[in-house]
C-alpha angles and dihedrals in degrees: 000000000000113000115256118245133225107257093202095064097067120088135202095245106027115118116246138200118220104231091184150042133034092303086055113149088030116130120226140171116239107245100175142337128237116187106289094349133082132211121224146197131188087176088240121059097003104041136166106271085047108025125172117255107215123173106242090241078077108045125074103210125210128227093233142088120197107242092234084051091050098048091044086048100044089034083053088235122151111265109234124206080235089067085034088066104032091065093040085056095056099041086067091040086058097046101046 
């Protein structure tokens, strides 16, 4: 049996890796959180409007929040999947 994992240290805005699943090894953005599940955005195929729930157990998160994610989420303004890829553009910009 998979360990569980501990719900409050996910974040709406953090980047996350799927560890599992046929998209492992895919980066998203957390959108929201629902009870043991977490919904997720690349800005392409799962998008806002239609994110991707995931249960954490699958899901690897990051320790990092693009800065363009951090100030729509602290000014209360509406996330884009434009935003969404764009961080996650320059998340893999910054690693290579």
């Amino acid at each position: 049996m998979a360990k569980k994992k501990d719900v409050s240290r996910f974040r709406p805005g953090q980047m996350a890796v799927s560890c599992a699943g046929h998209d492992r090894g895919k980066l998203y953005v957390i959108l929201d959180l629902e009870g043991e599940s977490v919904l997720l955005a690349d800005g392409i195929r799962k998008t806002v409007e239609k994110p991707k729930k995931k249960n954490i157990r699958h899901v690897c998160r990051m320790n990092y929040i693009a800065p363009i994610i951090d100030a729509r989420l602290n000014g209360n303004c509406a996330i884009s999947n434009e935003d969404i890829l764009n961080a996650i553009q320059l998340y893999e910009q910054d690693a290579k």
